[in-house]
N, C-alpha and C positions, 0 to 999 in steps of 0.2 A: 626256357624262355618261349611266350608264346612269339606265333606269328602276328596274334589280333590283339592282344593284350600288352603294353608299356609299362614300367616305373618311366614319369618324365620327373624331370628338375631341369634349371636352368641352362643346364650344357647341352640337353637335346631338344628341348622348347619348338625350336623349329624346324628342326628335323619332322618327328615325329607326331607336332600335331599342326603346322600351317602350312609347309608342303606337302604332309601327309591328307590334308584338308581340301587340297587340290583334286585329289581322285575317288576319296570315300568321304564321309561326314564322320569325325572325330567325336567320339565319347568321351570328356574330359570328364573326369569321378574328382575332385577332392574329398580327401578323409585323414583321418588323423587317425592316429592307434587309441588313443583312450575316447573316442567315439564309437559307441554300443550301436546306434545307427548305421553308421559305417560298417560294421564286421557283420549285417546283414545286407546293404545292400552290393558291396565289391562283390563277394563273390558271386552273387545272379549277374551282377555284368558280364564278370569272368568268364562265366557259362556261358549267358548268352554270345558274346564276343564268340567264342569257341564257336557254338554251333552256329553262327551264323555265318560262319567262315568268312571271313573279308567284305562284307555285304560294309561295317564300319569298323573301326579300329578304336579300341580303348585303351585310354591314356589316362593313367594313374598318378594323382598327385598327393603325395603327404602334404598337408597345409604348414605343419608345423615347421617341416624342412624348405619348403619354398613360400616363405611369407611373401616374397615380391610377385610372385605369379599369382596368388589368391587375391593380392590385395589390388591387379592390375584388372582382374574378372570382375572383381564386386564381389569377393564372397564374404558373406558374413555371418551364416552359420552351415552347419557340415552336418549331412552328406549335402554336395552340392555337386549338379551334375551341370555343366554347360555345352551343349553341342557347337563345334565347329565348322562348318564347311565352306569352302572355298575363301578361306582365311578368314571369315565372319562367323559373329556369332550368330545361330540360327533357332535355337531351342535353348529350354534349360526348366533345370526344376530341382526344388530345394525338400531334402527327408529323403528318407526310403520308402521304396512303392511296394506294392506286392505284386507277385511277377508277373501277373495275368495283365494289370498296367504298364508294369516294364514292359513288358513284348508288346504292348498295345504302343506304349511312346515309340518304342525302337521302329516300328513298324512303318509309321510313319515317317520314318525320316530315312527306309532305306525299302525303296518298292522290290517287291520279288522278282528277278531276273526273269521267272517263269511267267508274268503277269501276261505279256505280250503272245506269248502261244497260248493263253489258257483265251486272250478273245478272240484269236484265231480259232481257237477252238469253237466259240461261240459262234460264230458266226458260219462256220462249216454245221453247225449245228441246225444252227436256222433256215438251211441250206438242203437239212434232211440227209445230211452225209455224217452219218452217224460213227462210222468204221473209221473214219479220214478225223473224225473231231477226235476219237478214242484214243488212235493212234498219235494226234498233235496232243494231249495231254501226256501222253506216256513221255513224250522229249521234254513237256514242260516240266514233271515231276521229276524229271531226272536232272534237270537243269536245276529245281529248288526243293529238298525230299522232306524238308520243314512246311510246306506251301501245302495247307490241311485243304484249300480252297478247291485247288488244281485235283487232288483226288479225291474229295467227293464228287466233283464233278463228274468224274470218271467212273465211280459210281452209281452214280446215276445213270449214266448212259448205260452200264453192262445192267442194271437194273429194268432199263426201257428194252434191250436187247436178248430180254430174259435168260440173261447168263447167271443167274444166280450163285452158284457155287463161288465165283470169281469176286462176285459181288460181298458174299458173305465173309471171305477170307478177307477182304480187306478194311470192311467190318470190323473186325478183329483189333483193331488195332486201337491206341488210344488218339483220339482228338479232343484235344484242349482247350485250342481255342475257337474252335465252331461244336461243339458238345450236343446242341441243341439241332441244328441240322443233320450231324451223325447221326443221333437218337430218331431223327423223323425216318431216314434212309434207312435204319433197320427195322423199327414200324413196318414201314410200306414191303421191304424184305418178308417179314413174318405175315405179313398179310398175306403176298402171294402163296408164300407157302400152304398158308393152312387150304385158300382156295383155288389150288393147281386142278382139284379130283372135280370142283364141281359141275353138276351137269345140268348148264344154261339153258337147254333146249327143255328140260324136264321143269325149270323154273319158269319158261317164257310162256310154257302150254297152263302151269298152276295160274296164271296170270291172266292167261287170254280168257282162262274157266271162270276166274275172281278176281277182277281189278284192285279186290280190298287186301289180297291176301299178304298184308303189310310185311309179315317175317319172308314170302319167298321173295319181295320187291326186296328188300335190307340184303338178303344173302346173296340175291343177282348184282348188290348195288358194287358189294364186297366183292364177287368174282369178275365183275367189272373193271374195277379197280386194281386188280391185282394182275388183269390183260394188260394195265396200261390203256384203259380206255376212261378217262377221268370226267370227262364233260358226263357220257351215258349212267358214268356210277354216281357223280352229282345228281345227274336228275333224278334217279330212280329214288337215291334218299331223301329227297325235299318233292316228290311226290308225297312220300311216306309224310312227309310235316305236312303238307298240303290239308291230305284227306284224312288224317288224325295224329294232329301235334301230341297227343296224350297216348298214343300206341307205346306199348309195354316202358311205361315210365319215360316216354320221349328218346324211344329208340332212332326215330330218325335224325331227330336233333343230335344227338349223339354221333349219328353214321357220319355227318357233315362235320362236325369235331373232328374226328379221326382222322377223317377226307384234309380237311387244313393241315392239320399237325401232318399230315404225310408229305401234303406237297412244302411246308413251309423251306425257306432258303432254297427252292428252284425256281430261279428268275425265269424260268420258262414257262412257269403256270402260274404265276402273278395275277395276268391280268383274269386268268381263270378263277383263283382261289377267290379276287375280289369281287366278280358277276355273283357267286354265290353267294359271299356272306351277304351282299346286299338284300339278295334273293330270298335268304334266310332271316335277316332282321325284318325284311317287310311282313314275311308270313306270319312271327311272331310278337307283332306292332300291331 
């Protein structure tokens, strides 16, 4: 028997999901066994219930054997899910979801314990106490090790701290439900790599010799970007759109592509990513 998971019927009713409703928000599932619906979505509650450990409690009802309970929710077709909390109903949704939505519903109705250090974090962030943000992530991940938010975050940071290696192992790992920000943090990862060796001093003198020389501005723009210097690798690429939007197939349009998709889902280059695209649509208007 789980700890997160119930069969209710009538003799535990309130037990299990109105004083239980008191502390956590209740997952109330009706299903019945000859519902095909059903036998897809119990068990991702199941799961989820499990790995969310106590975050809500799911309460399992056959319709067939508690007709007074279904009939006193409104249900009237199955699967039917109605959340509980604090003795009221608060949520609900009728069919089976697919779980990217499940976790997306669940999520909502139960905030990550670890929310609250991850804006401590932030704001230690903003603060330029990078070591001290790092460190309040690492308790907030430990406090919720489902919470994809809390360690990208933290990625990012050992990526801004040029710890790479650290950054890359954790990489590693699958994110589900931010896939798209993962993907940009290892972008920006690979980037650095490739331009760890290059030598800025020898692109800065190509440049002082020929303002035009579009391929060593694009390559400084890139070894820029990969210091964690984003404003300098912005410009130098929307230079390149500047003095020729058509250079090797709109290479610099491109630079500034890449430059987005790196920083996207870091609230902390937001207002940076947007100066540019603006900067980029006027050049090309």
């Amino acid at each position: 028997m789980s700890m997160f998971s119930v069969d209710v019927g009538l003799d535990n009713f309130e037990t299990h999901v109105l004083q239980a409703s008191g502390k956590v928000p209740v997952v109330v599932d009706f299903w019945a066994p000859w519902c095909q619906p059903c036998q897809t979505l119990k068990p991702m509650l199941e799961k989820l219930a499990e790995e969310y450990g106590g975050r809500f409690i799911l309460a399992k009802v056959n319709a067939d054997e508690n007709p007074e309970i279904a009939r006193q929710f409104g249900v009237r077709n199955l699967p039917t899910v109605k959340v509980v909390f604090n003795g009221g109903i608060v949520d609900e949704f009728t069919g089976a979801l697919p779980e990217g939505e499940l976790r997306a519903f669940i999520d909502r109705l139960t905030p990550s314990p670890a929310e609250p250090m991850r804006e401590e974090a932030a704001a230690l962030l903003a603060e330029g106490k990078q070591e001290e943000a790092l460190a309040c992530l690492v308790q907030a991940s430990q406090l919720d090790p489902s919470n994809e938010a809390v360690r990208l975050d933290g990625i990012e940071i050992l990526l801004d701290l040029n710890r790479h290696d650290e950054a890359a192992t954790l990489l590693g790992s699958d994110f589900t439900k931010l896939a798209d920000r993962a993907q940009a943090l290892r972008t920006r990862l690979a980037m650095s790599s490739q331009s760890a060796q290059v030598d800025t001093e020898a692109l800065d003198a190509r440049l002082l010799a020929n303002p035009d020389d579009h391929a060593a501005r694009l390559e400084r723009s890139q070894a820029l970007a990969a210091g964690n210097r984003y404003r300098e690798a912005f410009e130098d690429a929307m230079e390149v759109v500047r003095r020729d939007r058509f250079f090797d197939e709109g290479a610099g349009r491109k630079a500034m592509l890449k430059l987005f998709e790196m920083l996207s889902g870091s609230e902390q280059y937001d207002d940076l990513v947007r100066e540019y695209r603006r900067a980029l649509s006027a050049a090309l208007n």
